[in-house]
C-alpha positions in Angstrom: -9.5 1.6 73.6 -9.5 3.5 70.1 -13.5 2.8 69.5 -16.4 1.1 70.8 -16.8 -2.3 71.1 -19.4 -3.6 67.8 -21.8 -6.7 67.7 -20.5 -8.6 65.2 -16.5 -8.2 65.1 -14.3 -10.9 65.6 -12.5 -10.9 69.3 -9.0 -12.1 68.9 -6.5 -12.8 72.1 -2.7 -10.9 72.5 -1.4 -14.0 71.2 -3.9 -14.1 67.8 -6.5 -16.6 68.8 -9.5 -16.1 67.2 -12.1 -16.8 70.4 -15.6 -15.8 68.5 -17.9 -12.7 68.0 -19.5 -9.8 69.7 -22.7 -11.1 70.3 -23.6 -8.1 72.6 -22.9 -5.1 74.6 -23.7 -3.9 78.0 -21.9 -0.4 79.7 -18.2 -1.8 80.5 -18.8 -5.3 79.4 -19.6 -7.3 76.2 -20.7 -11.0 75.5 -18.6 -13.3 73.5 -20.4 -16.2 70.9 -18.2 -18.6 70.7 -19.0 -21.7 68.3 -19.3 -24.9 70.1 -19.1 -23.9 73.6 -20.4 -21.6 76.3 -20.6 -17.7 75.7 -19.5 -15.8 78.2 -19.0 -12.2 79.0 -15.5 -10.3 78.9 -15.0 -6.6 80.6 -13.9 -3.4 78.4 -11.0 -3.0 80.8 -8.4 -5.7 78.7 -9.9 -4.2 75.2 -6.3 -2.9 73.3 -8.2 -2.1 70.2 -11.4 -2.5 68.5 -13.1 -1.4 65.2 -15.6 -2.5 63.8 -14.5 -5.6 62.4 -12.0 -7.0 64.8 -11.8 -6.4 68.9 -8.1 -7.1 69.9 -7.7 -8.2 73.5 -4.9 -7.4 76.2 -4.9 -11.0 77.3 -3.1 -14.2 75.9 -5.5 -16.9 75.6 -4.1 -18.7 78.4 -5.3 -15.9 80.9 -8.6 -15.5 79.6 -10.4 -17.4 82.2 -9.6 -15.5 84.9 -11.8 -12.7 82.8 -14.2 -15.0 81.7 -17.8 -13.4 83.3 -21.5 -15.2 83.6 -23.0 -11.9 83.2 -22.3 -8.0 82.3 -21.6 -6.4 85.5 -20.0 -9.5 87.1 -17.8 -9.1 89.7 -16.8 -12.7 90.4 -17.2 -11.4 94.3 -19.7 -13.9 96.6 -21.7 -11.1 98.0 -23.8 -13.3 100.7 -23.9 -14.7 103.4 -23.0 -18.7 103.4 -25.5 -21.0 105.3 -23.7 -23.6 107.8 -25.4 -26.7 106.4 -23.5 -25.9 102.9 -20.2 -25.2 104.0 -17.7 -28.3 103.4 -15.3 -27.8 106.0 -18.3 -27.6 108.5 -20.8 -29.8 107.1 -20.1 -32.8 109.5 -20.2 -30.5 112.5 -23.2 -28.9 111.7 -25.1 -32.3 110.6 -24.5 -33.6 114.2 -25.6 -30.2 115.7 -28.7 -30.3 113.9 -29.2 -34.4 115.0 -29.1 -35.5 111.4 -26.2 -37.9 111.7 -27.1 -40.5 109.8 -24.8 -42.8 112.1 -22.4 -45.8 110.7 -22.7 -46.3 106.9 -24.9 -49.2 106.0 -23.3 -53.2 106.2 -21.7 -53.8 102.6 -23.7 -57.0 100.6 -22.2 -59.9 98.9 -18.8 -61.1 99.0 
């Protein structure tokens, strides 16, 4: 990256699309404003270029999501623990465990 990354420049994609603007920085990451939609936060890491008008990105448009952050510092990592009772593949095992089987679904009405 030739310079910092600056609130206000445009952020444009490897392929030229114009996502939005720097609406603000944190160490390593910045946020995105994008008109219309959600902002979200993008890492320092795929910044090519950036001056103070334009911030020119590593990524094509197509492989942005996979950068796409909720937050600066983000690392798109599950750091906890899961409970039982919220895991899909074991939520049926765990309901009769716990005696909350709510037994055979209710008779269907009318014809």
């Amino acid at each position: 990256m030739s310079a910092s990354v600056e609130v206000g420049a445009r952020v444009v994609t490897a392929d030229g699309i114009e996502l939005g603007t720097v609406k603000e920085v944190a160490e390593g990451d910045f946020k995105v404003d994008v008109r219309h939609h959600a902002d979200y936060w993008l890492d320092h890491e795929i910044v090519v270029e950036a001056t103070n008008e334009v911030v020119s990105l590593s990524v094509n448009d197509e492989e942005l999501g996979a950068w796409k952050k909720d937050s600066p510092h983000d690392t798109g990592i599950f750091e906890g623990s899961l409970d039982p009772s919220l895991d899909p593949s074991t939520v049926g095992d765990y309901a009769l465990l716990q005696g909350l089987d709510q037994g055979p679904p209710a008779p269907r009405l009318g014809p």
